[in-house]
Backbone as numpy.savetxt, mean C-alpha at the origin, in Angstrom:
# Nx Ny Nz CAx CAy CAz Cx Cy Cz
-14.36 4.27 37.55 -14.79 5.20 36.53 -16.32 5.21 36.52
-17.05 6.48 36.53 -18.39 6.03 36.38 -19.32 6.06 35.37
-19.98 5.67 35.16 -20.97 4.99 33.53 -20.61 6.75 32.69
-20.80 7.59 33.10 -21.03 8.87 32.30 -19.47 8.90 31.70
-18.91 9.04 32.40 -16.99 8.99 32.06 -16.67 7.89 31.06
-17.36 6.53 31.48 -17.34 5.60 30.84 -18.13 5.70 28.95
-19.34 6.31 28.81 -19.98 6.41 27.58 -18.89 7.52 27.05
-18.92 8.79 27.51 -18.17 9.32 26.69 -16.68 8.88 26.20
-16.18 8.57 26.62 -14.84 7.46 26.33 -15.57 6.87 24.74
-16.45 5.83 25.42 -16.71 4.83 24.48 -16.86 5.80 23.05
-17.92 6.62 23.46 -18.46 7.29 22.32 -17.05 8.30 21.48
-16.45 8.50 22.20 -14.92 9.10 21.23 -14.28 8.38 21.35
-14.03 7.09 21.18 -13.72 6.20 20.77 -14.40 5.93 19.47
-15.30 5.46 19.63 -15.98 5.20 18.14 -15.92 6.29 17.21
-15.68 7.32 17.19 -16.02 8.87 16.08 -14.69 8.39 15.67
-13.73 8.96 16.87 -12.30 8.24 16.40 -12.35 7.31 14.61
-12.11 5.90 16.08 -12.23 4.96 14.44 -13.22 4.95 13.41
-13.93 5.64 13.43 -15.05 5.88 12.18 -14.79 6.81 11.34
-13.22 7.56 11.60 -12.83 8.64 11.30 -11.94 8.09 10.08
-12.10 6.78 9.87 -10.51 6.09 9.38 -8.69 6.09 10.21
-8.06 5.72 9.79 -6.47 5.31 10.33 -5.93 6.85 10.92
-5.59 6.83 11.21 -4.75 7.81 11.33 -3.23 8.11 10.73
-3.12 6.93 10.62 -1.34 6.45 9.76 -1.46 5.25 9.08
-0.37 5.51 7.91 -0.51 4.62 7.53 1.06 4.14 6.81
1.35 2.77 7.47 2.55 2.04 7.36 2.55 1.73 6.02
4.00 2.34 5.27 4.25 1.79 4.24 5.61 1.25 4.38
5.94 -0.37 3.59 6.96 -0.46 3.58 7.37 -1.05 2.19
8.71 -0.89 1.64 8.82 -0.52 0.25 9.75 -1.45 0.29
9.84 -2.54 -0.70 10.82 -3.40 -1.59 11.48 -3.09 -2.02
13.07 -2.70 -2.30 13.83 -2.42 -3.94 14.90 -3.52 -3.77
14.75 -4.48 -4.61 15.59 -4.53 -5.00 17.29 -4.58 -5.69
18.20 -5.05 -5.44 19.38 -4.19 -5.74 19.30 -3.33 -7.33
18.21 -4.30 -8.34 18.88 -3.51 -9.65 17.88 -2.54 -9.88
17.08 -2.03 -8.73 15.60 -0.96 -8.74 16.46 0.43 -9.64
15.96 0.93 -10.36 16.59 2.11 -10.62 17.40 1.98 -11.36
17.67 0.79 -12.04 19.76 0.36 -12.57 20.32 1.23 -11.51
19.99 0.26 -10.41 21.08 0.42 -9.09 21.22 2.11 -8.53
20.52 2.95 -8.98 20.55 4.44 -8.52 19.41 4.29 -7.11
19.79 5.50 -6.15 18.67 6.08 -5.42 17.89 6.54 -6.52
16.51 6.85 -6.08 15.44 7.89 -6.65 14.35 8.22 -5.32
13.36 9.22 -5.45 12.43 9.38 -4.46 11.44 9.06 -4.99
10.86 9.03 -3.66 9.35 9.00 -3.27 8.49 9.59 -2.69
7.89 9.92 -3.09 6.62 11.28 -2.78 5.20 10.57 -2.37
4.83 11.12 -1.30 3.95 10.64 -0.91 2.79 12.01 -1.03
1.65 12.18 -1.39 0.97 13.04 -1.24 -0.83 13.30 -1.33
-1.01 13.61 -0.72 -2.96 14.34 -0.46 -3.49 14.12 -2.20
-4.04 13.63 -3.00 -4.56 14.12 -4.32 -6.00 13.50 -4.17
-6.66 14.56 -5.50 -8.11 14.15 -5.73 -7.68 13.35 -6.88
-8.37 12.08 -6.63 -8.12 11.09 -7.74 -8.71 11.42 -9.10
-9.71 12.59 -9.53 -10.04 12.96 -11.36 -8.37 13.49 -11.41
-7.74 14.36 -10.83 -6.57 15.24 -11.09 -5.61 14.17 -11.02
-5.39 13.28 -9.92 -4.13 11.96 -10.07 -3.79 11.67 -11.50
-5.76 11.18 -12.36 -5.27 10.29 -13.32 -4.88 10.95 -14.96
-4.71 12.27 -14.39 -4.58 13.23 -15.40 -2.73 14.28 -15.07
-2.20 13.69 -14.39 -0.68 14.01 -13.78 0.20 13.95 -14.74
1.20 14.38 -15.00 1.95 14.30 -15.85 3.26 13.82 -14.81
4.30 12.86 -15.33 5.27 12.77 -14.74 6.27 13.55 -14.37
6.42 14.54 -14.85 7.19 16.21 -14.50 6.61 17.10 -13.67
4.76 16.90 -13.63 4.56 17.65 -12.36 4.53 17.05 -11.14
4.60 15.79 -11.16 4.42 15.17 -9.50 6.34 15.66 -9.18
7.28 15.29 -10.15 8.83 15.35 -10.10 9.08 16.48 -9.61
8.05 17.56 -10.06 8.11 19.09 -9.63 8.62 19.09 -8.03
7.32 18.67 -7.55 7.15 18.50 -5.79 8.29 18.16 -4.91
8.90 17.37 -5.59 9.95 16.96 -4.76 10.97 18.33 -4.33
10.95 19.16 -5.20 11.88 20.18 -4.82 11.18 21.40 -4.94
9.87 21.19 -4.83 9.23 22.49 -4.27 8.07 22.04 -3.62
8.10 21.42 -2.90 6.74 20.99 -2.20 5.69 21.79 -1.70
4.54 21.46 -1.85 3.53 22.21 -1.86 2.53 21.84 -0.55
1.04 22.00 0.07 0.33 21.65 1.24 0.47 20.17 0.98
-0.39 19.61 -0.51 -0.55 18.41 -0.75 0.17 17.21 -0.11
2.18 17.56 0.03 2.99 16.82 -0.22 2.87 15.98 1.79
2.63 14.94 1.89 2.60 14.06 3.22 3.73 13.85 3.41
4.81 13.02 2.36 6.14 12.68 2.94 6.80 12.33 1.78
8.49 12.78 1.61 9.63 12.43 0.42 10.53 11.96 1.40
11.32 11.25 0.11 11.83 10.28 1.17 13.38 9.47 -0.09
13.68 9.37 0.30 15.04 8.38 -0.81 15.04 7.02 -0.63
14.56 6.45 -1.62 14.73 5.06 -1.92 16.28 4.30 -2.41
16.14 3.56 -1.33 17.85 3.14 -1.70 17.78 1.50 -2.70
18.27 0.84 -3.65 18.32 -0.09 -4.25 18.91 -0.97 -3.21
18.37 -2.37 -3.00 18.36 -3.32 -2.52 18.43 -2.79 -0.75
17.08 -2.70 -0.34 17.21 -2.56 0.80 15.27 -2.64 1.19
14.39 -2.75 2.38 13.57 -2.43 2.59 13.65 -1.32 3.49
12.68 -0.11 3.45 12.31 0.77 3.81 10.90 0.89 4.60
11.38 1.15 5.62 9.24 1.24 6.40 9.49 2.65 6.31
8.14 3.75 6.50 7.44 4.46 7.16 5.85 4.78 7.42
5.93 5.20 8.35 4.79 5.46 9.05 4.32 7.50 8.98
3.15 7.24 8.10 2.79 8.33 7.55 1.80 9.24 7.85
1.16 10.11 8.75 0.09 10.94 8.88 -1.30 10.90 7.85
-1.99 9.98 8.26 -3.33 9.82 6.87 -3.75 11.22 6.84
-4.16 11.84 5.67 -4.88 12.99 5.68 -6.66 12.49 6.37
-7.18 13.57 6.46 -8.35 13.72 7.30 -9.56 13.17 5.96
-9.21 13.74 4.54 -10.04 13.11 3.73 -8.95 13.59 2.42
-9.60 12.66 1.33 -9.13 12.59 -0.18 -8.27 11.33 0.25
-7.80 10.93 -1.34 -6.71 9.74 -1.43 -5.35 10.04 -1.02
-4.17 9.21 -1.40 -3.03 9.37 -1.42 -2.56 8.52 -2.46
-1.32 9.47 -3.03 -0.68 8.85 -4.07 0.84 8.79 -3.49
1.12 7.24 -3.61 2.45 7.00 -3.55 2.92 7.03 -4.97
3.85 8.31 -5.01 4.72 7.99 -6.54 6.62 7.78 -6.41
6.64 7.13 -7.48 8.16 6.72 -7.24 8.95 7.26 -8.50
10.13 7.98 -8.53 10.41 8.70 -9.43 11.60 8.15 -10.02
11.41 7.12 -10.87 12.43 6.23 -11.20 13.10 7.02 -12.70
14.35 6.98 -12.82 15.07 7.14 -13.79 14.43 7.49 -15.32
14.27 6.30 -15.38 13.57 6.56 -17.18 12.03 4.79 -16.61
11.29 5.33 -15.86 10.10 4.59 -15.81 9.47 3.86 -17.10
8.99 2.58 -16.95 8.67 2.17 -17.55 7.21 1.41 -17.13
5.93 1.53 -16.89 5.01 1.30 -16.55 4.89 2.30 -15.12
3.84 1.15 -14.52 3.32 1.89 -13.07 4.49 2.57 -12.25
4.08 3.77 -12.07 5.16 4.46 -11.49 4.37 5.10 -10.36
3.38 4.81 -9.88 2.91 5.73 -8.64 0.75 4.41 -8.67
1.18 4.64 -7.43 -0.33 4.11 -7.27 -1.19 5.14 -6.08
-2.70 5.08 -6.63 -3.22 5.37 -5.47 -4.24 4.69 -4.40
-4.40 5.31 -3.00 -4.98 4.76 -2.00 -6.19 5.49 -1.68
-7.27 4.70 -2.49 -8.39 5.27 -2.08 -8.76 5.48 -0.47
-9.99 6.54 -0.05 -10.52 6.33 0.94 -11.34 5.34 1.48
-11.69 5.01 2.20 -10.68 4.98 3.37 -9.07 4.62 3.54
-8.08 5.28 3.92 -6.97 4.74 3.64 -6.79 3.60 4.22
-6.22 2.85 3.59 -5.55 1.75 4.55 -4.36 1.39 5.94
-4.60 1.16 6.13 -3.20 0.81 7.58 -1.94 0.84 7.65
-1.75 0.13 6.15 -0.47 -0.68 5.87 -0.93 -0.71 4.27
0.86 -0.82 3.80 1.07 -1.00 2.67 2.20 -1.70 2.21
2.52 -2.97 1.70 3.78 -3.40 0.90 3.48 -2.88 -0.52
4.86 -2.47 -0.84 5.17 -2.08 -2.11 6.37 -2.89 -2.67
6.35 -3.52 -4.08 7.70 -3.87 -4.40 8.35 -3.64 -5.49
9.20 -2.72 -5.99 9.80 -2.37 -7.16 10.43 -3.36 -7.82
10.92 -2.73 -8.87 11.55 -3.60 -10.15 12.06 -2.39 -10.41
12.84 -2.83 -11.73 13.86 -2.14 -12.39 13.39 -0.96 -12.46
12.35 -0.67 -12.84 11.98 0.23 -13.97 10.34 0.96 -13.24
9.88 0.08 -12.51 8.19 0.13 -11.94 8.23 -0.15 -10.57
6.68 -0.49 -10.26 6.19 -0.75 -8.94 5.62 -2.58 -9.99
6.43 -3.32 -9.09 6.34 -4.53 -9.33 4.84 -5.12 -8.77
4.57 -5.04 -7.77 3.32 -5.11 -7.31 3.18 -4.24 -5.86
1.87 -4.14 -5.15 1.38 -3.66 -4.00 0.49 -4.57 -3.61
0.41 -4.59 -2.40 -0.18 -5.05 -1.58 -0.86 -4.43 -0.31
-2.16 -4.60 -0.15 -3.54 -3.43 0.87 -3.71 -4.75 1.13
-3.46 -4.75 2.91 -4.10 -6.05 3.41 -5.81 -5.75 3.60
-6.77 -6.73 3.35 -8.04 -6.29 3.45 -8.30 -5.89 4.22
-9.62 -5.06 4.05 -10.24 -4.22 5.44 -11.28 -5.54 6.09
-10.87 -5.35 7.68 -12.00 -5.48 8.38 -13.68 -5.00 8.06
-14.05 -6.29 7.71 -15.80 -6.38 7.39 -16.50 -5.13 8.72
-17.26 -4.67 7.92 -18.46 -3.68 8.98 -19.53 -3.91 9.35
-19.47 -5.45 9.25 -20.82 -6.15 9.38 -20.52 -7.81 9.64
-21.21 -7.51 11.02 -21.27 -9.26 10.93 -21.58 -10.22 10.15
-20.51 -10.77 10.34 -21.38 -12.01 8.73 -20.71 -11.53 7.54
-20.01 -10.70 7.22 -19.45 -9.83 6.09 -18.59 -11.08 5.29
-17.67 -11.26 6.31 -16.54 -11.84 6.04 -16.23 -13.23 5.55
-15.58 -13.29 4.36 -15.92 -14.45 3.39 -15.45 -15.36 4.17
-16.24 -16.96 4.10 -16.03 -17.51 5.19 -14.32 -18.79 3.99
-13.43 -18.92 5.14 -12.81 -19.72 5.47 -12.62 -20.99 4.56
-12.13 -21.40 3.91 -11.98 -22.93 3.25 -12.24 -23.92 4.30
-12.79 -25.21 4.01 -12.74 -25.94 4.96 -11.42 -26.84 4.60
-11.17 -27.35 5.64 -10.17 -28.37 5.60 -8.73 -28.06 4.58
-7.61 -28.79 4.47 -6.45 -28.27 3.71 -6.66 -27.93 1.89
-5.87 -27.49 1.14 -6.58 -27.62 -0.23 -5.63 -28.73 -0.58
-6.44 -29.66 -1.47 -6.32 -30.65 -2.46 -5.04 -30.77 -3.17
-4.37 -31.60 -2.70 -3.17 -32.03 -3.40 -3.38 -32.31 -4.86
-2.31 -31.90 -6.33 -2.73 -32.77 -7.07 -2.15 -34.21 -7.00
-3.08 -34.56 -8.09 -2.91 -36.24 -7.97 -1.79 -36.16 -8.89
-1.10 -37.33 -8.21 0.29 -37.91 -9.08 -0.35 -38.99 -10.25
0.34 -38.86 -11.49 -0.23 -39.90 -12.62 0.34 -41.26 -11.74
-0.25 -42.76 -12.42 0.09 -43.64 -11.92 1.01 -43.68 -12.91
2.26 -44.71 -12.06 3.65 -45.15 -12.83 3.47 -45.97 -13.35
4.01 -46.45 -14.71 3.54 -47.44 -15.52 4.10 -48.90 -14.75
3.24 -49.75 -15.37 4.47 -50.92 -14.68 5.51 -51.79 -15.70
5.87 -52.23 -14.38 7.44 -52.83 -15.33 7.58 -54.15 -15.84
7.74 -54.64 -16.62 7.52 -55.93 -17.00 7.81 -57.26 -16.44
7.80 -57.97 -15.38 7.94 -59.00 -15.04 7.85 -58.52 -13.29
7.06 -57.66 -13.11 6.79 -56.88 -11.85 5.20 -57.64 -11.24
């Protein structure tokens, strides 16, 4: 290959990944009693995060059965099972994973700022999104990256046992 063939490579290469992910792996927890044991969906979609935090739960519910440009991917969540997919990142704005549970009770949809991330665990509960998990981003700078614990962490100490009388 020769150096000229070679830079340009390199150099779209780099625009590339400077571009952010291109996809991004989500894989989803439920639970058997997610839902009191019902399917429900999940909507994955393009939003500007002022408009996300101003959503009403009937218009994201809308989408599912009339989907609009916004909508990336729906999908059926089954109770007690894990679910992967692998999703088309938009080019720019966030993404909101929402989950359209029965009669919700807290967090029902989170979003993924830009840059998107790679990967995503999600894990439901009855009623919510039990927690998420964004594995950290790779530092953009040498030296970035919080350094390391040394050595194992610290057991606690056991109380001493009393002693026994004629011991």
């Amino acid at each position: 290959m020769s150096a000229r063939v070679f830079r340009w490579t390199a150099l779209a290469a780099l625009l590339l990944g400077a571009c952010g992910p291109s996809s991004i792996n989500l894989s989803i927890k439920s639970p058997p009693g997610t839902n009191l044991g019902r399917p429900m969906y999940m909507l994955v979609r393009q939003v500007d995060p002022k408009q996300y935090a101003n959503e009403a739960y009937s218009e994201v519910a809308a989408k599912v059965g009339a989907p609009d440009t916004t909508v990336l991917q729906t999908a059926v969540i089954y109770p007690g099972t894990i679910q992967r997919f692998k999703l088309k990142a938009p080019k720019e704005g966030a993404v909101a994973v929402s989950f359209l549970f029965t009669a919700p009770d807290g967090n029902w949809q989170m979003l993924l700022s830009p840059p998107s991330p790679t990967a995503v665990d999600v894990e439901l509960t009855v009623s919510r999104i039990l927690s998420d998990t964004v594995p950290p981003a790779i530092p953009s700078e040498p030296g970035a990256a919080p350094e390391a614990p040394k050595g194992p962490p610290e057991a606690p100490k056991m109380p001493e046992m009393p002693k026994l009388p004629g011991a």
